[in-house]
C-alpha positions as CSV (number, residue, x, y, z in Angstrom):
1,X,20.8,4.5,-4.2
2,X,24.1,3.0,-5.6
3,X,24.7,3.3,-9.3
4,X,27.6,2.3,-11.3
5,X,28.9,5.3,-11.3
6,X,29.2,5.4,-7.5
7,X,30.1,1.8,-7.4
8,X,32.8,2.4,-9.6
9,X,35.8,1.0,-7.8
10,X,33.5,-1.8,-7.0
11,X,33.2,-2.6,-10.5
12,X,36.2,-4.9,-11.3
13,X,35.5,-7.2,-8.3
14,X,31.9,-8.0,-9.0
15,X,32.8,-9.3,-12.4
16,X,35.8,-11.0,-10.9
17,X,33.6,-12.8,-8.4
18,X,31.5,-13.7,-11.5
19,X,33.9,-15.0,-13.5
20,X,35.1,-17.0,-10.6
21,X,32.4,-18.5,-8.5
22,X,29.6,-19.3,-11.0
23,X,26.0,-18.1,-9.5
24,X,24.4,-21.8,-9.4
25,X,27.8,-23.7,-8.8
26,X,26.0,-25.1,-5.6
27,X,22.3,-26.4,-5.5
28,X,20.2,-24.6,-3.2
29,X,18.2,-25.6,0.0
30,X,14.7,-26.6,-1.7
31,X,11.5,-26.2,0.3
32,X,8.3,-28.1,-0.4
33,X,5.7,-25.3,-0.7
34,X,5.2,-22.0,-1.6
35,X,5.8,-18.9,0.8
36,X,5.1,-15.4,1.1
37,X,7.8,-13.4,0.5
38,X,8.5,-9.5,1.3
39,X,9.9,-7.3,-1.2
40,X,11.1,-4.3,-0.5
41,X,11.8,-1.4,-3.2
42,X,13.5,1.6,-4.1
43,X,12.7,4.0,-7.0
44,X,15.4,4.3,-10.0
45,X,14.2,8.1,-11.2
46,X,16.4,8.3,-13.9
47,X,18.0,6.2,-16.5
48,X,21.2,7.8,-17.0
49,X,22.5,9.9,-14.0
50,X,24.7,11.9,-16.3
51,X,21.5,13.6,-17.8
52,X,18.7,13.2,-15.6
53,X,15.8,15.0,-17.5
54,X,16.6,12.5,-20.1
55,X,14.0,9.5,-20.7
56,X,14.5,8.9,-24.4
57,X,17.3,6.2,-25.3
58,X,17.3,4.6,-28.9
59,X,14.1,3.7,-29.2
60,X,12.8,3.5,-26.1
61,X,11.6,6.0,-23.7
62,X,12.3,4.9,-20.1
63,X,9.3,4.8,-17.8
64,X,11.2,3.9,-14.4
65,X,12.5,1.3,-12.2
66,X,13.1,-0.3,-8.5
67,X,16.2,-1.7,-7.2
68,X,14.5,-4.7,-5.0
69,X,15.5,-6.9,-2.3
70,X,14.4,-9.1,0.2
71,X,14.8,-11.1,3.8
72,X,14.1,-14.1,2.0
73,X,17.2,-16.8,1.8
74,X,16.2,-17.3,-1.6
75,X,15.5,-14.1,-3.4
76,X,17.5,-13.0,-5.6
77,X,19.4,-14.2,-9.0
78,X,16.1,-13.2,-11.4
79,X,17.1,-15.1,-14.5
80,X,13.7,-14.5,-16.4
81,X,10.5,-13.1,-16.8
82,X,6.9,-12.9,-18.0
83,X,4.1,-10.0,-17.6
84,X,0.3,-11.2,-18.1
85,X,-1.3,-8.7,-19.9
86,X,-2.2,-7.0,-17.2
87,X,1.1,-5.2,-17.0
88,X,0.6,-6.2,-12.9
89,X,1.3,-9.9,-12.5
90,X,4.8,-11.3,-13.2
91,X,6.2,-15.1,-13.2
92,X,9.8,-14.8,-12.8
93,X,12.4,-18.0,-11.9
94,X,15.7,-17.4,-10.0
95,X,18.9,-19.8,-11.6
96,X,18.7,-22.1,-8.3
97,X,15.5,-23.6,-9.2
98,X,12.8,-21.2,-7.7
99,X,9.4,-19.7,-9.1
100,X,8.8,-16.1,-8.1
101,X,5.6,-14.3,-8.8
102,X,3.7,-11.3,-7.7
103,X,2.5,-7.6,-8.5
104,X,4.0,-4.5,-10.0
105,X,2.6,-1.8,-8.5
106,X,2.4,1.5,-9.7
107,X,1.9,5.1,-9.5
108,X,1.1,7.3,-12.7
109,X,2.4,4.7,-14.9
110,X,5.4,4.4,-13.2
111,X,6.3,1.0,-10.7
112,X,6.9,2.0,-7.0
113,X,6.6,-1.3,-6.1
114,X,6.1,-5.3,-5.7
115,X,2.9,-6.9,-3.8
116,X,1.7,-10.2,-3.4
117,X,5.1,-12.0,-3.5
118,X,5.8,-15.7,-3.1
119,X,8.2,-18.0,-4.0
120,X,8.0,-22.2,-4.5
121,X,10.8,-24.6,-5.9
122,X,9.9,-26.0,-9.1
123,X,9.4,-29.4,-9.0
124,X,10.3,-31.9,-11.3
125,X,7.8,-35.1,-12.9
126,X,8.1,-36.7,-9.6
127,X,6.8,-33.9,-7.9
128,X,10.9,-33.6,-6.3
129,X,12.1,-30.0,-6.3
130,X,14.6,-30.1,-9.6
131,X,17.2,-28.7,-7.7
132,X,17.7,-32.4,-6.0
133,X,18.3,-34.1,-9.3
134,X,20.9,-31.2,-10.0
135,X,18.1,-29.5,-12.1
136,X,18.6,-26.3,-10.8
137,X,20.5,-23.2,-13.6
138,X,16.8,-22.6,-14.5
139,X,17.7,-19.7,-16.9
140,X,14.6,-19.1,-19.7
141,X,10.5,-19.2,-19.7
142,X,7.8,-18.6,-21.7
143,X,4.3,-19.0,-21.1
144,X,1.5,-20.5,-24.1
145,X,-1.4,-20.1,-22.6
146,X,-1.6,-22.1,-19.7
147,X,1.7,-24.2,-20.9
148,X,5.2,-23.1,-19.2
149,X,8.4,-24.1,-20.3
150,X,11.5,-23.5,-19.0
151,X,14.8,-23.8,-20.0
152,X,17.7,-25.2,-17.9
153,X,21.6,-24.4,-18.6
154,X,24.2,-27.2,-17.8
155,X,22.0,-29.8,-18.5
156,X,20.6,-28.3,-21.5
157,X,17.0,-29.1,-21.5
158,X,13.6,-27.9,-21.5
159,X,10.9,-28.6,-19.1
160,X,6.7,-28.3,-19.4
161,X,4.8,-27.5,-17.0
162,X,0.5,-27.1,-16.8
163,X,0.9,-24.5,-14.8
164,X,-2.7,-23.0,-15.6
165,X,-4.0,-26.0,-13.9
166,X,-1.5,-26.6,-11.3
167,X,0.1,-23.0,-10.2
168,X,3.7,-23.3,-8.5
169,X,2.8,-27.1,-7.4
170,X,3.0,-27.8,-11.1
171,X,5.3,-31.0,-12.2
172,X,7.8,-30.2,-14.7
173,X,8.2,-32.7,-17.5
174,X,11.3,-33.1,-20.0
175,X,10.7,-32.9,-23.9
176,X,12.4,-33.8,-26.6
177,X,15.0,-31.4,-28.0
178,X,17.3,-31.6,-30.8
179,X,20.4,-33.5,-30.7
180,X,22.4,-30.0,-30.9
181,X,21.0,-28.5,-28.1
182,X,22.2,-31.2,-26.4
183,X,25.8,-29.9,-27.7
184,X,25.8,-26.5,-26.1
185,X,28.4,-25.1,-23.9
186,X,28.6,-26.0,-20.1
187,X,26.4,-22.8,-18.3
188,X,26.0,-20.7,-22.0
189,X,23.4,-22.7,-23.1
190,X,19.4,-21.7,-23.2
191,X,18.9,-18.1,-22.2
192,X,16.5,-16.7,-24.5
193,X,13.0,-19.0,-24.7
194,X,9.9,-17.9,-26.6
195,X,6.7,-19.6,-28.3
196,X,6.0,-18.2,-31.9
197,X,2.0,-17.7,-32.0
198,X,-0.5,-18.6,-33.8
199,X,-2.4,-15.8,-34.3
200,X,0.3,-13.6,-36.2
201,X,-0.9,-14.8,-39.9
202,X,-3.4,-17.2,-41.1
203,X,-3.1,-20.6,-40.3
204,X,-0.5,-19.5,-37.9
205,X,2.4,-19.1,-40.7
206,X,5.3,-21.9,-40.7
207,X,6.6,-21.2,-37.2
208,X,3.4,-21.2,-35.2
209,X,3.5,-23.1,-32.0
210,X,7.4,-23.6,-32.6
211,X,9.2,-23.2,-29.8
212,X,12.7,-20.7,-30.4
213,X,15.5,-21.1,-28.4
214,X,19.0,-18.9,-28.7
215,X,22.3,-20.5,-26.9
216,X,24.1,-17.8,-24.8
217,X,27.3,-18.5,-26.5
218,X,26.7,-21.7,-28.4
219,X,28.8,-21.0,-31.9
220,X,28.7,-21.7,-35.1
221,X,32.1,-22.2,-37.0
222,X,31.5,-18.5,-37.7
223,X,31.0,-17.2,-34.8
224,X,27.1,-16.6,-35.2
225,X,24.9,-17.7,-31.7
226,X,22.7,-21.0,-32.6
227,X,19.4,-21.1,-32.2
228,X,16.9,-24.1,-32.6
229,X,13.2,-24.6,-33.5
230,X,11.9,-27.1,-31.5
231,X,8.2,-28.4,-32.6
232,X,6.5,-28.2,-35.9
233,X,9.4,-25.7,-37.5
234,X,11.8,-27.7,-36.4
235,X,15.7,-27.4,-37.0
236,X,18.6,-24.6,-36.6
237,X,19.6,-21.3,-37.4
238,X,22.0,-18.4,-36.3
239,X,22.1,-15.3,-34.7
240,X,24.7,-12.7,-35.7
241,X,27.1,-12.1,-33.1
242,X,28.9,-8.7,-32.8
243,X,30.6,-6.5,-29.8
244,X,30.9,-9.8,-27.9
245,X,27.1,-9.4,-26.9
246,X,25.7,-12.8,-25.5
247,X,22.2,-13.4,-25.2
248,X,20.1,-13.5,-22.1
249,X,16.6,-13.7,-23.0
250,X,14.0,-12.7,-25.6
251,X,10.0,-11.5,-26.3
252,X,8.0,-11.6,-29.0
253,X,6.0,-8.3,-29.9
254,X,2.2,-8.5,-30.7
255,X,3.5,-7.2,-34.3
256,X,5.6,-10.4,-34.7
257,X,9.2,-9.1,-33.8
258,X,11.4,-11.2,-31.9
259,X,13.2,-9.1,-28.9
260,X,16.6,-10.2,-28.1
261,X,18.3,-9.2,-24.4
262,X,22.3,-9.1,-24.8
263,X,24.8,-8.6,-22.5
264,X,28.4,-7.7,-22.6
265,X,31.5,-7.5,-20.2
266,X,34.9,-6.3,-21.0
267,X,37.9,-4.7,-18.7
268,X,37.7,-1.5,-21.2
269,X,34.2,-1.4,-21.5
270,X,32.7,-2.9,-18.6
271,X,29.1,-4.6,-18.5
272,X,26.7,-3.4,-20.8
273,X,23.0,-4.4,-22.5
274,X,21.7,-4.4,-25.8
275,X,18.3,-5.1,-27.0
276,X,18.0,-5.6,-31.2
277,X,14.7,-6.5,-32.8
278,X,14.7,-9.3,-35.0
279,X,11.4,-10.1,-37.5
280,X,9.8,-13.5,-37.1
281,X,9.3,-13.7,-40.5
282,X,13.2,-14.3,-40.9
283,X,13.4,-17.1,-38.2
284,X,13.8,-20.3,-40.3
285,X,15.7,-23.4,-40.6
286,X,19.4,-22.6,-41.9
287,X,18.9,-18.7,-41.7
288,X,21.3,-16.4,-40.1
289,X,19.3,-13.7,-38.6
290,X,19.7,-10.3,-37.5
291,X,17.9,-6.7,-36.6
292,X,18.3,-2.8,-35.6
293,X,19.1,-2.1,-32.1
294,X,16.6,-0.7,-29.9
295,X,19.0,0.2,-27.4
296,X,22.4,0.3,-26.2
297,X,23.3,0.9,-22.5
298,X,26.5,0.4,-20.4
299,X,27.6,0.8,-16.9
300,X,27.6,4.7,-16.6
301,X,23.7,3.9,-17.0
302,X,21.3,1.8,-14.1
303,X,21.7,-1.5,-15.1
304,X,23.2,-4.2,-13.5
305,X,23.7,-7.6,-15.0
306,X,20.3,-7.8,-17.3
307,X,18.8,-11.1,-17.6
308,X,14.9,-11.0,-18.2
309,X,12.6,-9.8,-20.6
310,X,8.8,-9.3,-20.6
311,X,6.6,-7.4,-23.3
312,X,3.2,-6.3,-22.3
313,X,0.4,-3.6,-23.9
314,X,0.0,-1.3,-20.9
315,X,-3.8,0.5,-20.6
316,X,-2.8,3.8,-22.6
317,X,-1.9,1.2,-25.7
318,X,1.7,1.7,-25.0
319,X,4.4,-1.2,-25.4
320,X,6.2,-1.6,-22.4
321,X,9.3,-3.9,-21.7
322,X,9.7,-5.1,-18.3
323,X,13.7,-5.9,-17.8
324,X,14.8,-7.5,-14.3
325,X,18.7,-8.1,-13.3
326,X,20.5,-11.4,-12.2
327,X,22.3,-10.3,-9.2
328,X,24.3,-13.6,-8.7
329,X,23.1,-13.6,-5.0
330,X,25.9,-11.0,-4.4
331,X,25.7,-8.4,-1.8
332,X,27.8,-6.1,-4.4
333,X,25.2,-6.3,-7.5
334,X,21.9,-5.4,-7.3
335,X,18.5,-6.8,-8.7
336,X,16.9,-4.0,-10.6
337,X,13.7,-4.0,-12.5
338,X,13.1,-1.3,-15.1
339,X,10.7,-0.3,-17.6
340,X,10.6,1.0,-20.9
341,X,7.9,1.9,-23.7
342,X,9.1,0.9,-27.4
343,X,8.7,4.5,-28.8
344,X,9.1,3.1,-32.5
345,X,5.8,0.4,-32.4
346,X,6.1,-1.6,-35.7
């Protein structure tokens, strides 16, 4: 299997490609129903190829992983995710306007696979794949229940969807956001997308049922990430921004902790991930938040370009976080899915 290490003179020319031709510059060809898809896996045995005995990095303790790929036209480009609490079933959404959802399959607690694949467009209130009304950088999701939302870079807005009722034949429709949302840079808008619960203290607390967004790369005049409560919390606040570190998604924890996906790119450096954990207790109007970091990983380790985050209690009473890759529908990037356990529970 390729690593970044092997892929080393590689390297420049995928993030060149990136920085040039952006992943959804082009809408995609959208189908009207859903399909089967195939998905084919390999196993990522170790973390960090430098030390491969070693599964314990920050605070997490790495569990394993797949590089996956596909026949399918349209697989690829993984841009979220969400794990039921099954730890098996996954809805994911690619950033040219397609559901994918299946199985993680696994084998002593490790995955070694995906089953029951398919993929659908996502269709808009007029039951039109989104994609036709230009629709299509779907980048963020959370699931309330049976409630979806998605967030949708370029056009900045977020989408419902009853998808308990309806499954992938679900229409999407619009809700209101706040006027500064609205403002957010052209493709570095909504990444990260979570609903705050209601069961984390009575009554809910202040932010219960509030949806949280975080911009990409949407600044303050200090240079802090904005980030905007959209329902019965409503208003902004900020992220602090350091190391260049943009956001691509975010999970809640059942102990009310708000996990933040970053990435980074730089011609020293190269790509690399972070993950911090931020209380919920902190998220309010006007607050600049920040938190520890869980975990700090960069090209000599198997990641690729990290996009999705899921949190889910596996059967042993173990937090696991379920990451998946963007792989920009290049043939030099791969889409990875790897899992960790959260050796520090709060």
């Amino acid at each position: 299997m390729k690593t970044w290490l092997s892929r080393g003179s590689a390297f420049l020319a995928i993030l060149l490609a990136l920085a040039l031709i952006p992943a959804a510059a082009q809408p995609p060809r959208a189908g009207a129903a859903a399909q089967r898809i195939e998905i084919r896996s390999q196993a990522i045995e170790t973390f960090d190829p430098r030390e491969p005995a070693r599964t314990r990095f920050g605070a997490l303790a790495f569990r394993g992983g797949l590089v996956l790929n596909s026949p399918h036209r349209d697989f690829g480009g993984l841009s979220a995710l969400r794990v039921a609490a099954d730890g098996e079933h996954f809805l994911s959404l690619t950033d040219k306007g397609q559901w994918l959802r299946g199985r993680i399959v696994y084998r002593d607690g490790r995955p070694v696979g995906i089953a029951d694949a398919e993929m659908a467009p996502i269709l808009g209130p007029d039951g039109q794949p989104l994609a036709r009304r230009g629709w299509y950088d779907t980048e963020a999701l959370v699931q309330d229940g049976g409630i979806v939302y998605i967030g949708i870079e370029r056009v900045n807005q977020i989408v419902r969807f009853k998808y308990g009722r309806d499954g992938l034949r679900a229409h999407g429709h619009p809700i209101r956001v706040l006027p500064g949302l609205k403002t957010l840079p052209y493709n570095k808008s909504l990444e990260c997308l979570e609903m705050a619960p209601k069961k984390l203290a009575p009554n809910g607390g202040p932010l219960a049922g509030t949806l949280i967004t975080i911009s990409e790369r949407g600044l303050d005049a200090h240079g802090n990430l904005l980030g905007f409560l959209i329902g019965r919390g409503g208003g902004m606040f900020t992220l602090k921004r350091s190391e260049d570190f943009e956001v691509s998604d975010c999970a809640i924890t059942p102990h009310g902790e708000l996990l933040v996906l970053e990435r980074s790119f730089s011609w020293a450096r190269g790509v690399a991930m972070r993950i911090r954990s931020v209380p919920l207790a902190t998220i309010e109007p006007g607050a600049l938040i920040d938190g520890p970091e869980l975990i700090v990983a960069d090209r000599s380790h198997q990641i690729d370009n990290m996009e999705g985050l899921a949190v889910h209690r596996s059967a042993d009473g173990a937090l696991v976080l379920t990451l998946v890759s963007d792989d920009n529908f290049s043939p030099l990037q791969s889409t990875m899915l790897l899992q960790f356990t959260l050796t520090e529970d709060k």
